[in-house]
N, C-alpha and C positions, 0 to 999 in steps of 0.2 A: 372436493378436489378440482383442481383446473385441469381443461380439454381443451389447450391452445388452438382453434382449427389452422392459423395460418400465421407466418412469421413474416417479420419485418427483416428484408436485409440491406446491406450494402457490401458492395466486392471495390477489391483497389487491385492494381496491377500484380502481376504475380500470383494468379486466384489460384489455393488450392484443390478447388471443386473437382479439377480433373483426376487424381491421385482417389478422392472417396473421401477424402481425413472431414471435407467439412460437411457433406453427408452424414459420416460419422459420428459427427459433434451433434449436427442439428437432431439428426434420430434418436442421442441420449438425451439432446437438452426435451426432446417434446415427451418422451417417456420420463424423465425425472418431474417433469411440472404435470403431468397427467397423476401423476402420484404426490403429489404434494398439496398441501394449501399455499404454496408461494404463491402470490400474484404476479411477480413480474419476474424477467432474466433478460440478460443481457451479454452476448458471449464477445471477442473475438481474438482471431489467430495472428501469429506470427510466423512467417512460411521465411525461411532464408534468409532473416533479418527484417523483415520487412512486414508491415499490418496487410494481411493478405485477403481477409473475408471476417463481414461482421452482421452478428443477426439480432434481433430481439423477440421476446416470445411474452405471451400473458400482455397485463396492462402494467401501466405503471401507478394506477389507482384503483378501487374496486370499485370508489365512488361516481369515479365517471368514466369509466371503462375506455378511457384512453390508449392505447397498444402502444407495449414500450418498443422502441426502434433504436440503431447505434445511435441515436443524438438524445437520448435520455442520461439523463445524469442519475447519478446516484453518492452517498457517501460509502468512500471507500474505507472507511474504519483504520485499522491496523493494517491496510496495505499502505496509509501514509509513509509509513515509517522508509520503504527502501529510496520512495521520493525524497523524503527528508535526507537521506544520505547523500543519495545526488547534491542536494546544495549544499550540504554541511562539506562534503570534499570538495568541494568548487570551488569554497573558504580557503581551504587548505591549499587549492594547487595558487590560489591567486598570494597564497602569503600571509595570511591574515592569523593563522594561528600551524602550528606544528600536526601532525597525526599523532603522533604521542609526545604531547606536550601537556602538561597539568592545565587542564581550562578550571582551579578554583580561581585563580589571580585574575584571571579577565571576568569574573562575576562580579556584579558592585549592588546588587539589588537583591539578590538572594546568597545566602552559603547553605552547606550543609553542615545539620543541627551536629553537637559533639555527640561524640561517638567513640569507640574504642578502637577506630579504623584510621586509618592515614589518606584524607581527603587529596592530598596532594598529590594521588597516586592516580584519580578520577582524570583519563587523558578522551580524546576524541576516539580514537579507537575500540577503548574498551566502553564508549559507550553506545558507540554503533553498534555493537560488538556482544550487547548485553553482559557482558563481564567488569562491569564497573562497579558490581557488588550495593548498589540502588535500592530500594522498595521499591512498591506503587507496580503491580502490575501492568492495570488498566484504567478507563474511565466511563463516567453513567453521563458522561454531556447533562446540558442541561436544558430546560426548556425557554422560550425566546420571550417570558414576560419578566426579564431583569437583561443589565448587559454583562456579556462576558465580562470578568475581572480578568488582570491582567496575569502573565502565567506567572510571574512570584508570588503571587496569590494563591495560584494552585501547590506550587513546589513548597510553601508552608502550611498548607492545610487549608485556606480560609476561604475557600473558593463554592464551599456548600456543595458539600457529598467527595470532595476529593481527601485522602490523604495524604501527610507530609513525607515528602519525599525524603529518605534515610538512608545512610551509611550502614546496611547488613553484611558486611563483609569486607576481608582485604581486595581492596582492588585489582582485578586480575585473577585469583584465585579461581572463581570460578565461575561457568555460566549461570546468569539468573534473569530470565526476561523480566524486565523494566519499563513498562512504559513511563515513568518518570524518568529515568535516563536521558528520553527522548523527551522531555521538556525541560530538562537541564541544555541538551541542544539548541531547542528553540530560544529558551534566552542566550547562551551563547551566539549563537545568530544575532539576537538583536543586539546584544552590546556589541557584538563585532563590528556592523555596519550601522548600531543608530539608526534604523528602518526596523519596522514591524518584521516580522517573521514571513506573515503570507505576501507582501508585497517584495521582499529580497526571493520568495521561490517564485515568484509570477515572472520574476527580470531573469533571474539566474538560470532557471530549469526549464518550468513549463512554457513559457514562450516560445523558447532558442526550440523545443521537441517540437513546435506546431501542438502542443494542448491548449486549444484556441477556447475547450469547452469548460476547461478545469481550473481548481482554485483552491486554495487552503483559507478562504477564507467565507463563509458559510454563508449565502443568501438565495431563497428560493426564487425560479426562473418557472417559466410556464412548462421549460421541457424537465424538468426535477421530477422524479418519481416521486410517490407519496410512501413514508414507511408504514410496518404492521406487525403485527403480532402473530405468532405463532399457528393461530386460529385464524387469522386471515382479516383479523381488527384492525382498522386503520389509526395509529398511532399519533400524537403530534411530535412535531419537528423540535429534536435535540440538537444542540451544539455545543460545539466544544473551546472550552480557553484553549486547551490543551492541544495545539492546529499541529505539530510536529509528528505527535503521535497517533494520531483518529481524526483528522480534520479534512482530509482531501476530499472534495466532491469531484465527481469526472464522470466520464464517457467510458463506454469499452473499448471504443479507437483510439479514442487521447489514453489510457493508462495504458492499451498495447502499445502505442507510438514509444511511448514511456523503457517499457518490456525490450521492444528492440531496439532501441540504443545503446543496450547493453551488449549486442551481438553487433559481429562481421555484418555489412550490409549487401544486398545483393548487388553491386555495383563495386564489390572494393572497399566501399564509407567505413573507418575504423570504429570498434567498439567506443561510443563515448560522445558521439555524434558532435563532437564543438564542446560541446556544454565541460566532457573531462576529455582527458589524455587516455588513451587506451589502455596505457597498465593500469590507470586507477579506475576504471572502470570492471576490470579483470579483476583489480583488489577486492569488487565487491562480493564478488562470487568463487572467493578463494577464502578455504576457512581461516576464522583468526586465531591467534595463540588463547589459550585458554576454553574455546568452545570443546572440546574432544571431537573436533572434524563437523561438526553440526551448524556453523554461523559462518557469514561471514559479514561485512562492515551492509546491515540492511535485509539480507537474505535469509532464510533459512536451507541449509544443503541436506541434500540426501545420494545416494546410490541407490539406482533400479537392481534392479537382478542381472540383467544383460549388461551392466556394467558404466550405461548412461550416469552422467551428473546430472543430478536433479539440482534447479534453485526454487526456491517458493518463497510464499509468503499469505496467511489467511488472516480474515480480516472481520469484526462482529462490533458493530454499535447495534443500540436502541432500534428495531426492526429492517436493519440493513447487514448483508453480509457480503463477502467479497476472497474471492481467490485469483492468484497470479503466479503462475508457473514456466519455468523456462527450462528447455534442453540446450543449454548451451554447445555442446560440440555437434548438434544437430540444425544449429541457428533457428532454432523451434520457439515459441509461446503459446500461453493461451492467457486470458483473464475472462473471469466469469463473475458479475453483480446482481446480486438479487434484494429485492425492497419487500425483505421480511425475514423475522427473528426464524424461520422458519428454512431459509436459505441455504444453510451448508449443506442439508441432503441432497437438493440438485444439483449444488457446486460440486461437491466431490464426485457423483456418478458421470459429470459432462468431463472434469478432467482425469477422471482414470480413464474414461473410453477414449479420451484425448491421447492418453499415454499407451496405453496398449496398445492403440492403432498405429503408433508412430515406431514402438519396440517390439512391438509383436511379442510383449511377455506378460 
């Protein structure tokens, strides 16, 4: 088990240190990694809109005992996905296609296979939305001694270890997480603009946020955490065709930066920071038709007990884990990354003790 003796931090204006909350955080992040085989974590907050205080704990390798700090990267798995929304709406408010419009007719590289379903019914919406009625859960990435194929490759099967992305239901009917959805997206994206997938989210999204550290498109840096295994084995580096769904690599300040541009800013700044319109950045965290109140275009929704909206979203590749949560009528965040399969038990005790302390429930 890891016995982090000392954390790496960094504070930005607006610190919430004075309040306890990030005291709070740091007390559960050093007891969750005292109990774990994680090697690394990497927390930070969002106080008012704004990235307020960010720490790191453990290393970001076992092999060279390196100490991870907010400028360590990591792959954020299936927290890609509410980034990908960000751009795939940013299409929509520039014109480029409808929010419920049929995106089969703008596909020219891939369809989906016949089926007993009405493909035409597969709009932007329900696929943010997971109610696009989709297969393909998730993905196993792959390792870096072949190149990526390209994602019509994965959305037919032929991608080695992915399967074909399928038509299991009427569309809309009802929710069914998809990570294939989200690479029906990702091409949508490239046929829309004729650009790669991770070079239209580098212009469109992560830029405009100041994500000076992040990318969707996968190449290790000397500040990259190393991934592991459960048992605390240091793993090699997986990647993924599939950059819409599991491909973000980031920082805990660039995916908060990310977090609060979804809120009020403390100066005024509207939800959406440039990058969307404030109602569509509302749209994201408002549930869609067909979740039963649980989705909404990127997020996952919940209710606290006290009556708080919860949005979230968790995240699991190949010895990398990731969690991102927001109280939106609180103008609250948190995002917490960890480099190992090992991961979600200190994610989830850093943001319950995040949450309680903020709701006192």
């Amino acid at each position: 088990m890891n016995r982090p003796e000392s954390a790496v931090h960094q504070r930005f204006p607006r610190d919430p240190v004075q309040r306890g909350l990030a005291r709070a955080v740091e007390g559960a992040a050093r007891k969750a990694m005292a109990e774990s085989t994680t090697p690394g974590l990497a927390v930070a907050l969002v106080w008012r809109g704004r990235v307020a205080w960010a720490a790191g704990y453990g290393v970001a390798g076992q092999a060279t005992g390196e100490p991870v700090t907010p400028a360590t990267r990591f792959q954020a798995a299936s927290v890609s996905k509410p980034v990908t929304a960000w751009g795939v709406l940013r299409l929509v408010e520039q014109g480029r296609i409808g929010l419920d419009e049929p995106v089969v007719g703008h596909l020219r590289r891939w369809r989906p296979p016949p089926s007993p379903f009405r493909p035409d019914r597969i709009t932007v919406r329900r696929l943010l939305s997971h109610t696009a009625g989709l297969s393909v859960h998730g993905y196993v990435g792959q390792t870096l001694d072949r190149p990526l194929p390209p994602i019509e490759a994965s959305l037919a099967g032929e991608a080695g270890g992915s399967f074909p992305v399928e038509l299991l239901d009427t569309p809309g009917r009802r929710w069914l997480y998809s990570g294939g959805g989200y690479s029906v997206l990702q091409l949508l994206v490239e046929e829309l603009t004729g650009r790669p997938f991770a070079d239209v989210m580098q212009t469109e999204v992560l830029e405009p946020l100041g994500m000076t550290a992040s990318s969707f498109r996968w190449h290790r840096t000397a500040a990259t955490a190393r991934p592991h295994d459960a048992e605390g084995g240091q793993l090699p580096d997986f990647a993924f065709a599939e950059q819409a769904a599991a491909g973000l690599v980031t920082t805990a300040p660039d995916l908060a930066r990310f977090a609060a541009a979804a809120l009020p800013g403390p100066a005024g700044e509207p939800p959406g920071r440039g990058v969307l319109h404030p109602a569509r950045a509302r749209l994201g965290l408002t549930a869609a038709p067909g979740t039963e109140g649980r989705w909404g275009l990127g997020y996952a929704l919940g209710l606290l007990p006290d009556g708080d909206r919860l949005a979230y979203h968790e995240g699991a590749n190949r010895g990398w884990r990731a969690g991102l949560a927001l109280l939106p009528d609180r103008r609250m965040g948190i995002v917490v990354l960890a480099n190992s399969d090992a991961g979600s038990a200190p994610i989830n005790a850093v943001v319950q003790r995040w949450v309680r302390r903020n709701t006192k429930s």
